[in-house]
N, C-alpha and C positions, 0 to 999 in steps of 0.2 A: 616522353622524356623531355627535359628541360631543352628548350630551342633560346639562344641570345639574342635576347631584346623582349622575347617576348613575355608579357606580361604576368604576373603573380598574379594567380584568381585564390580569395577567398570566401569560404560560405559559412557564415554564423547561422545555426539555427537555436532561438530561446524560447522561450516561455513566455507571454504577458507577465509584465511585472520583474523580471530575471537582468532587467538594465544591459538586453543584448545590445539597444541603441547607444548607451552609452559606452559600451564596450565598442561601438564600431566609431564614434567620435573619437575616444584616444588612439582607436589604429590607424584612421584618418592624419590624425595630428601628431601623432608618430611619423607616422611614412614623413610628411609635409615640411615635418622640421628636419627630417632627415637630407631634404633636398631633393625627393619625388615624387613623379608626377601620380595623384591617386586620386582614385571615386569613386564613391558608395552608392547606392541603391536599398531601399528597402520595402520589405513587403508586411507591415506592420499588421498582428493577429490582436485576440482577447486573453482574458487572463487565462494561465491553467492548461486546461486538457483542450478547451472548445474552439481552437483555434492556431495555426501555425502563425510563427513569426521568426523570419529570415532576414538578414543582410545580406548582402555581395557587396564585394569589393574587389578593384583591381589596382595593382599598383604596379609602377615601370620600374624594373630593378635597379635602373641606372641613371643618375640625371639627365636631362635633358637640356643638351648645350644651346647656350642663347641663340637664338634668332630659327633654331631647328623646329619645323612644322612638330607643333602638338601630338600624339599621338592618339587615336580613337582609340577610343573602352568602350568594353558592351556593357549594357544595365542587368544582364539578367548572368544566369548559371549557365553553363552546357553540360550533361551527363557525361563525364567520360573527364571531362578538359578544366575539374577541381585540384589546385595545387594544396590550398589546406582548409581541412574541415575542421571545425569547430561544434560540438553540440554540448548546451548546458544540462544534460539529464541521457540516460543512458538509450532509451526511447527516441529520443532525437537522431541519436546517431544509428538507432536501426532502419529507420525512416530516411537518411540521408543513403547506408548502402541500398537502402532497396533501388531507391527511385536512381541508383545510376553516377554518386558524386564520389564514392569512395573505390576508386580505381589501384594496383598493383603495381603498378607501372608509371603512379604519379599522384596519389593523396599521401599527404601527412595528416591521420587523424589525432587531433585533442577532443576527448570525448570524458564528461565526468561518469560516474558509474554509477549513482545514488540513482533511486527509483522515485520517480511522484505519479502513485498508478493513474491510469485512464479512467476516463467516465466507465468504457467498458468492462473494465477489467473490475472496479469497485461493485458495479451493478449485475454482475453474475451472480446465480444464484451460487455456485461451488465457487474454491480458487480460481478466480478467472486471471491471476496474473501471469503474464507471458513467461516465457522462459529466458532470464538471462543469458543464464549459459549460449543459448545458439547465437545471440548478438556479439556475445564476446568472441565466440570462433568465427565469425562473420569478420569481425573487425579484424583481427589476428589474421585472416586469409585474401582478406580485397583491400587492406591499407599497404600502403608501400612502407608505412610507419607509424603505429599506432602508440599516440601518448593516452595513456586511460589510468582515472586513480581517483577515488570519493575527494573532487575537490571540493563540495561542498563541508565534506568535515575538516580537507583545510582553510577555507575561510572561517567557518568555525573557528578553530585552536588561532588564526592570527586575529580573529576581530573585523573581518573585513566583510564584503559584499564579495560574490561567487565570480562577478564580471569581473572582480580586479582579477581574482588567482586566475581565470581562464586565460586573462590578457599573459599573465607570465608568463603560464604554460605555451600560448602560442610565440615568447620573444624564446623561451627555453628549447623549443622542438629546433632551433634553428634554421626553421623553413624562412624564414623571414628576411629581407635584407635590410635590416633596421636595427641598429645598435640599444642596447637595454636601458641605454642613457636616457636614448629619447622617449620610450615609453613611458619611464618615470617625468619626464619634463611634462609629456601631455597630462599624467595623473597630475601634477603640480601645476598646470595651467590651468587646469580643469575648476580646482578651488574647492573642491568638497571630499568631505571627511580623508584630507591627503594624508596622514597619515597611518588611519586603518588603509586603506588602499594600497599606499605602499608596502605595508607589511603582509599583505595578501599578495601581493604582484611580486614579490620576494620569495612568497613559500611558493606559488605557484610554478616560477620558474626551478624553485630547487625539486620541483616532483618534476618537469620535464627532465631534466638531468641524472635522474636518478637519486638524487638526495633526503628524499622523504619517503619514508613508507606507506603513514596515513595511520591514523586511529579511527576504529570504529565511532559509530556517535552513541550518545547512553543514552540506556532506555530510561521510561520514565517509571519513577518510582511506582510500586503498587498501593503505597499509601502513607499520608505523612505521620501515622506513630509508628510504634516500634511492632514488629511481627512476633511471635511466636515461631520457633522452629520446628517441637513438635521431636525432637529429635529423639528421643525411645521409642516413640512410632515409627521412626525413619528405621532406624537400624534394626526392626522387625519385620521391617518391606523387603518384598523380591526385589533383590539389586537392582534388575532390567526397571523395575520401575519406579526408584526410590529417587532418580534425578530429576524423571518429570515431577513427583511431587512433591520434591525439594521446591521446585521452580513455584508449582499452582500454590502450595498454602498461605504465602504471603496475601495473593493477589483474592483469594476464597475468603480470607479474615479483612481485609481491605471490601470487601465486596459484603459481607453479610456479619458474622463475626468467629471465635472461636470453635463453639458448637458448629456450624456450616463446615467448616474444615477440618472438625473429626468424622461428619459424616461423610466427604471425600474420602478418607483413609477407610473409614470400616468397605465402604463401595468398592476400594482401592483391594482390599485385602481379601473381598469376598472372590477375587482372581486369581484364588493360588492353585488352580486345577486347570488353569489359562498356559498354556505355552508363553514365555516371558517375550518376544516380539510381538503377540497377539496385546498380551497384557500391557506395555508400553503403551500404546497404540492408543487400548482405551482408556490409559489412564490421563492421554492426552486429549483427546476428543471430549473426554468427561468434564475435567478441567474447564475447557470451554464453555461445554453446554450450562455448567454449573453456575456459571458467571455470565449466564444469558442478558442480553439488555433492554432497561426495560425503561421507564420515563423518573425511575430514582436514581440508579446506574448514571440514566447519561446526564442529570442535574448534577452530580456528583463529580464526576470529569470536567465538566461545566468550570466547576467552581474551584477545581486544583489548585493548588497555589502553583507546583510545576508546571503545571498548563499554563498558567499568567505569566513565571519568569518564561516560559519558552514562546510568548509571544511577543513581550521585552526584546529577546536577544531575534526572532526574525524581523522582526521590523528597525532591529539596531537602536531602540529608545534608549535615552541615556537614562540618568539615574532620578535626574530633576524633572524628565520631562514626564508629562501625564500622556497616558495613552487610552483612545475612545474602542470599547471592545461591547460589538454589536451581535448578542446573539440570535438567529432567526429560527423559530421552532414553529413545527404544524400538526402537533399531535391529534389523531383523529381516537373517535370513537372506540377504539376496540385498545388504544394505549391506556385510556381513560379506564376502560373495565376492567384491566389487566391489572389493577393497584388495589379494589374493591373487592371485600369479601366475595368468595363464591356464587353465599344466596343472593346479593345484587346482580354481580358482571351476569351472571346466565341469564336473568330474565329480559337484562337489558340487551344485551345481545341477541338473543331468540328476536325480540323485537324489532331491532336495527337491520336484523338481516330478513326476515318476515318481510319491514315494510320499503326494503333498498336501501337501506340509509346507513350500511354499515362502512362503507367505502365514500361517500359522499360528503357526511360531517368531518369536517376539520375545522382545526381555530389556528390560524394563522396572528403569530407572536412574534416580535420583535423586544427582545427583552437587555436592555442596557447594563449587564455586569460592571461596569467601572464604577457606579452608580449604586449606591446603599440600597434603593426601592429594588432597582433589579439583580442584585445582590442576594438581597433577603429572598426574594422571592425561589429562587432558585435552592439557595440555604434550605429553607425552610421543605421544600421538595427531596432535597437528598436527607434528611431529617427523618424520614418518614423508612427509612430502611429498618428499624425493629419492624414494623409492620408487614414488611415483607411476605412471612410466614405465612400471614394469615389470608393473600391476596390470595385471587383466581389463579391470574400466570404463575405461580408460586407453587399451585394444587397442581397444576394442569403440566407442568415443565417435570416434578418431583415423578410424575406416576408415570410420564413418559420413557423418563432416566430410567425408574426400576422394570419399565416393560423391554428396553433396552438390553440393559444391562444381565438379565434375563433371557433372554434371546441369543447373547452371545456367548454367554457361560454353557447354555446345551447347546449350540451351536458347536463350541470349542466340543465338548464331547462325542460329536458325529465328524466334523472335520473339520481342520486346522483353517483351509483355504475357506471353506463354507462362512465361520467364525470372523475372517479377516474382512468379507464382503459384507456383513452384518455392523460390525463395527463401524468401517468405512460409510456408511449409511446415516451417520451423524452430523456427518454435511450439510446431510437438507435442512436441517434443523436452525435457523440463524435469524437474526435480526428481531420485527416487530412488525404487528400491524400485518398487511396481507403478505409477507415477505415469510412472517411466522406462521401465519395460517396456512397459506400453501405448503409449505415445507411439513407442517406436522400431516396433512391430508396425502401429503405423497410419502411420505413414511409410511401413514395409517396401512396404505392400499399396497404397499412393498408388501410389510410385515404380514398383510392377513391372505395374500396369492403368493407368495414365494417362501415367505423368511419360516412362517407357522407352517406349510406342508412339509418342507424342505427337514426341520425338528423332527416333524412326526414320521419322515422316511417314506411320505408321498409321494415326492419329488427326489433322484437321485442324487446327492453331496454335489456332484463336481457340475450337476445340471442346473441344482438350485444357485450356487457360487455363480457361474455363466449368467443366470439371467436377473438376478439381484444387481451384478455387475450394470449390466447394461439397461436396465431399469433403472438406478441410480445415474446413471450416466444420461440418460433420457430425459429425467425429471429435470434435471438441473442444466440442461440445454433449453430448454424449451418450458419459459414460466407458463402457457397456454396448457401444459400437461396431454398435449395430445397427442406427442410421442411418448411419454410415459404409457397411454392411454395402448396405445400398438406395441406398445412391449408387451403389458400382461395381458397383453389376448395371446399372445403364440407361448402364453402356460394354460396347460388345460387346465377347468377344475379342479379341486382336490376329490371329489365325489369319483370322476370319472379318471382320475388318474390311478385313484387305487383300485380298480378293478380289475 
């Protein structure tokens, strides 16, 4: 509980790059002009994921009458003895309850909500993203007052940088003993971009107060012409799953063209013997796989025009100003085969991997989009999507889809759950390069010890669902595959199971 005299602790935790230092300069210089006594510390990280980056502050609620001994501040945090937390990303502030800073009986949390996943979480072979939800009940149970609200989509909607709205939010919590005046006077002594800033540190404070609700952020277009709906197709779809490809056929004609997105629907339609949650499911997962990525795909993103305005508006570049956008690519070997006819990629592969070399060659590029040479270059790579058809990964992704898709249809015909764990099985399936290759080799080895006996009634329904589960579940813990490896030894043969 609040004890008088003693001091205000606050704990900023940001990002590299997120201006948490300058957010803790205007609270500095807020308190300061306010007429109290305050001081920072900080524990400066790197950009992103790879590194924390913390302030602390404390400040004396009260002036300090002339001639009265100074009062000591500590430089660092205590667990337990944080009066207000601050975290710029939702992560931050689960990382601050863990370790001890958001207390019941004495934190005011300001926490934004928006996600920037982890090294870890990107680099899973399955969804590796945490679960929101438990941080939000976290915050909601060990904050004495939780202010939480995507303020990054409100500096978005005012124009500002995220430091200024967090700064509102922390003058709005009314934790503070700092009148709103002088917040705005430190942005205004500060000298830069003061009037996005203030119009940030204005919405910021109306979402501590309850006065904003927040807009989601938009997604980015699936592609800059006009889409096809497709809509006679649609209204011939099983309802359960006429939303999901509502959503996928833009994003399938953006991706290959109109033809590609009627063969999603006939795929789509060959499900009408599918229970309609079963059928959703893969019409979702298909979607995906369908729009696999490949080195024309990610030239193609590359070069978005939404992609350029949406790194305009993070970097806040005005209209005149030119902006340098460096892209770094290391495509190896097997991205290269995956664009080349069949009778190429196979021999060349057999080869690369014969002599070791299929992991080893890479060409490390740095390629300048702002730049007409590196511009083209790129162009001329997403260009190459009629060709598509005619590639390796193109033969090789197609026969997977219909060995799938296939699998699940008699699957659904033996049992619902059986069906659902088949499906679910499309997980592995992701990315390029050896992230592809493993994923189709751990499919391979499901499919031909669980998924194919489990059909043929070797394996009992609710047995083969159980260890497809956890086989799945195995693969995609563990890229070394050697807990996948210990799952399908505890299924016996198919030989000897049916006997």
């Amino acid at each position: 509980m609040d004890q008088p005299g003693r001091p205000i602790t606050v704990l900023i935790a940001a990002m590299g790059g997120e201006g948490g230092g300058v957010l803790t300069a205007w609270l500095v210089e807020a308190a300061t002009a306010a007429g109290l006594v305050v001081q920072s510390t900080s524990i400066p990280g790197v950009a992103q994921r790879t590194g924390a980056t913390t302030y602390y502050v404390e400040i004396v609620p009260e002036p300090v009458a002339a001639g009265a001994p100074q009062p000591v501040l500590a430089l660092y945090p205590t667990p337990g003895q944080v009066d207000l937390m601050v975290a710029s990303e939702l992560l931050e502030a689960g990382r601050a309850i863990r370790n001890g800073y958001v207390t019941p009986d004495r934190t005011t949390l300001v926490a934004a909500t928006h996600r920037i996943y982890s090294i870890a979480e990107k680099s899973a072979m399955g969804d590796g993203r945490l679960d929101d939800g438990r941080i939000r009940e976290a915050a909601g149970t060990m904050a004495r007052q939780a202010v939480m609200a995507d303020f990054a989509a409100a500096a978005r909607e005012s124009g500002s940088a995220l430091n200024a709205v967090l700064l509102g939010a922390m003058a709005g919590s009314g934790r503070l003993p700092i009148p709103e005046d002088a917040f705005a006077g430190a942005i205004r002594a500060a000298g830069k971009a003061v009037d996005a800033n203030l119009a940030g540190f204005a919405r910021g404070a109306a979402v501590a107060r309850g006065e904003w609700a927040g807009q989601q952020a938009e997604e980015m277009p699936a592609g800059p012409h006009p889409v096809p709906i497709f809509e006679d197709n649609l209204t011939a779809l099983l309802e359960a799953v006429r939303d999901v490809a509502r959503e996928a056929l833009p994003r399938l004609v953006a991706y290959q063209d109109r033809a590609y997105a009627k063969l999603y629907l006939d795929r789509v339609e060959s499900l009408r013997a599918v229970d309609a949650a079963t059928a959703a499911e893969t019409a979702r997962h298909l979607a995906l796989w369908m729009c696999y990525e490949d080195v024309i795909r990610v030239a193609y993103l590359k070069i978005h025009p939404d992609r350029a305005a949406r790194i305009r508006r993070e970097v806040r570049a005005k209209d005149h100003e030119p902006v340098h956008v460096s892209e770094f690519l290391k495509p190896g070997l097997e991205e290269v085969a995956a664009i080349l006819p069949p009778a190429l990629a196979r021999p060349l592969l057999g080869w690369a991997e014969k002599n070791g070399r299929l992991d080893r060659w890479r060409f490390g590029m740095e390629v300048r989009t702002d730049r007409v040479s590196g511009f083209l270059k790129l162009w001329l790579l997403a260009r190459l999507k009629p060709l598509r058809r005619k590639s390796h990964r193109y033969a090789l992704e197609q026969s997977a889809i219909e060995v799938w898709l296939d699998a699940v249809r008699q699957g659904a015909a033996v049992d619902r759950r059986l069906a659902e764990e088949i499906v679910a099985c499309a997980r592995l399936l992701k990315g390029y390069g050896e992230t592809h290759r493993r994923g189709h080799d751990n499919f391979g080895r499901i499919q031909d010890a669980l998924i194919a006996p489990a059909i043929a009634g070797i394996i009992p329904p609710a047995e083969a669902a159980d260890r497809i589960a956890g086989a799945r579940n195995a693969a995609l813990a563990d890229p070394s595959a050697d807990a996948l490896a210990r799952e399908l030894e505890k299924a016996p043969p198919p030989a000897l199971a049916a006997q």
